[in-house]
C-alpha positions in Angstrom: 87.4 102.4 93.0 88.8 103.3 89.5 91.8 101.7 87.9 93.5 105.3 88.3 93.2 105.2 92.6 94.3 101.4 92.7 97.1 101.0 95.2 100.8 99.6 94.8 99.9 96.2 97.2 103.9 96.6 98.6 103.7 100.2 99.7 100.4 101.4 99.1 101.3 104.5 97.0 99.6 105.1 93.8 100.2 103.0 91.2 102.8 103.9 88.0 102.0 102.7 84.5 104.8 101.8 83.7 105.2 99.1 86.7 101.7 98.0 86.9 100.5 96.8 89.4 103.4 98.4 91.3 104.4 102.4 91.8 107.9 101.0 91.0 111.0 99.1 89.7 111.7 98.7 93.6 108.4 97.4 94.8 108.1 95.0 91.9 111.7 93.8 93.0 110.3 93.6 96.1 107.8 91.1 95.3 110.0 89.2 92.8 111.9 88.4 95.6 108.8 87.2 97.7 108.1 84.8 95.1 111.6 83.3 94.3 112.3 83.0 98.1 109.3 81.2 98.7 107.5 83.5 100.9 104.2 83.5 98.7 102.6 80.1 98.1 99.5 78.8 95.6 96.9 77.0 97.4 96.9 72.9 96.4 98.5 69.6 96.9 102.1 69.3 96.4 103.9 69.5 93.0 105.6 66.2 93.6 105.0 64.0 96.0 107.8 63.1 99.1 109.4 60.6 98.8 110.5 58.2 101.7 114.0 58.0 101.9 115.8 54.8 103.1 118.2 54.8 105.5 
């Protein structure tokens, strides 16, 4: 597969320059969003470790 046939990974339409890896402003919206509402995670422990709370 060469760099040119390469997918948008939101909506599977070729791919724009402009919004690499996406075919648009929409679909890298899109997954802006994904990230800041927590629906993609990185494998690994915790950033910060829970705390107990006292009651």
């Amino acid at each position: 597969m060469t760099r040119s046939e390469r997918k948008c990974p939101i909506c599977s339409k070729p791919r724009a320059a402009e919004h690499t890896p996406f075919c648009s402003k929409r679909c890298r919206d899109r997954d802006l969003l994904q990230w800041l509402d927590g629906g993609y995670a990185l494998p690994g422990p915790p950033g910060f470790p829970e705390v107990p709370q006292d009651d």
